[in-house]
C-alpha positions in Angstrom: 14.5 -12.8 7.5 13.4 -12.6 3.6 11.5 -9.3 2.2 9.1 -9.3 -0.3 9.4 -5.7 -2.4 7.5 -3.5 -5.2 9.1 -3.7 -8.0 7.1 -0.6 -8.8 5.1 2.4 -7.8 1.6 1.4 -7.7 -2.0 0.5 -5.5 -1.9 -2.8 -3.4 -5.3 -4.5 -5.4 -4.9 -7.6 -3.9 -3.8 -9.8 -0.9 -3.7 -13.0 -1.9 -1.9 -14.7 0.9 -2.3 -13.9 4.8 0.0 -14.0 7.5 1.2 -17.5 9.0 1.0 -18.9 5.7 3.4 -20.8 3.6 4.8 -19.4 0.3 6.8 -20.9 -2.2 9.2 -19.3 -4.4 7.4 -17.8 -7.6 4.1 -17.5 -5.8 2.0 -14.3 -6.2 1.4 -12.7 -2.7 0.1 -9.2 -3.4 -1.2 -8.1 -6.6 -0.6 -4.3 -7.7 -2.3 -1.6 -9.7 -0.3 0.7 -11.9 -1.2 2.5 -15.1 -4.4 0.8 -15.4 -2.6 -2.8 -15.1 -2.4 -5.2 -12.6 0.9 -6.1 -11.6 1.4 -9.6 -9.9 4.3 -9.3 -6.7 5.8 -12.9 -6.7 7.7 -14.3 -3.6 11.5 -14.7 -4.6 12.1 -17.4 -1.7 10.2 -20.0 0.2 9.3 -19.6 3.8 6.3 -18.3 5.9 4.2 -15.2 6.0 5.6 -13.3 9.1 3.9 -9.8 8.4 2.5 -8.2 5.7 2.7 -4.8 5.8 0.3 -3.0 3.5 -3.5 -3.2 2.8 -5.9 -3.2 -0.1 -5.8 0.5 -0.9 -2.2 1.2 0.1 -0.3 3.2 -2.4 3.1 1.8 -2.7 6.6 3.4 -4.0 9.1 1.1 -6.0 11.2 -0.6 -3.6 8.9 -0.5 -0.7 9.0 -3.8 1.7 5.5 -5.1 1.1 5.7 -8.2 3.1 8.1 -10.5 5.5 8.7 -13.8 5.4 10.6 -15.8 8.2 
């Protein structure tokens, strides 16, 4: 099982993939919003979408497990 993490604190502004889908390796999943800046959350391995765990809205530390992939 592969984790998907912030890399900082922020707002979860977008969801750009749902669950059951297929990611590759560099693709933006979640987009977050810190300082006035949006913040792109990249997948650092290939698999599929098992659970994403935060929403639009959600605020977020640094190192937080944003999604799982299987």
């Amino acid at each position: 099982m592969k984790e998907i993490y912030s890399s900082m604190a922020g707002t979860v502004f977008q969801v750009l993939a749902a669950e059951g889908d297929t990611v590759s390796k560099g693709q933006t999943v979640l987009v977050l919003e810190s300082m006035k800046m949006e913040i792109p959350v990249d997948s650092e391995h290939d698999g599929t979408l098992k659970e994403i765990k935060v929403a639009v809205g959600d605020f977020v530390n640094e190192g937080d497990i944003l999604a799982v992939l299987a």
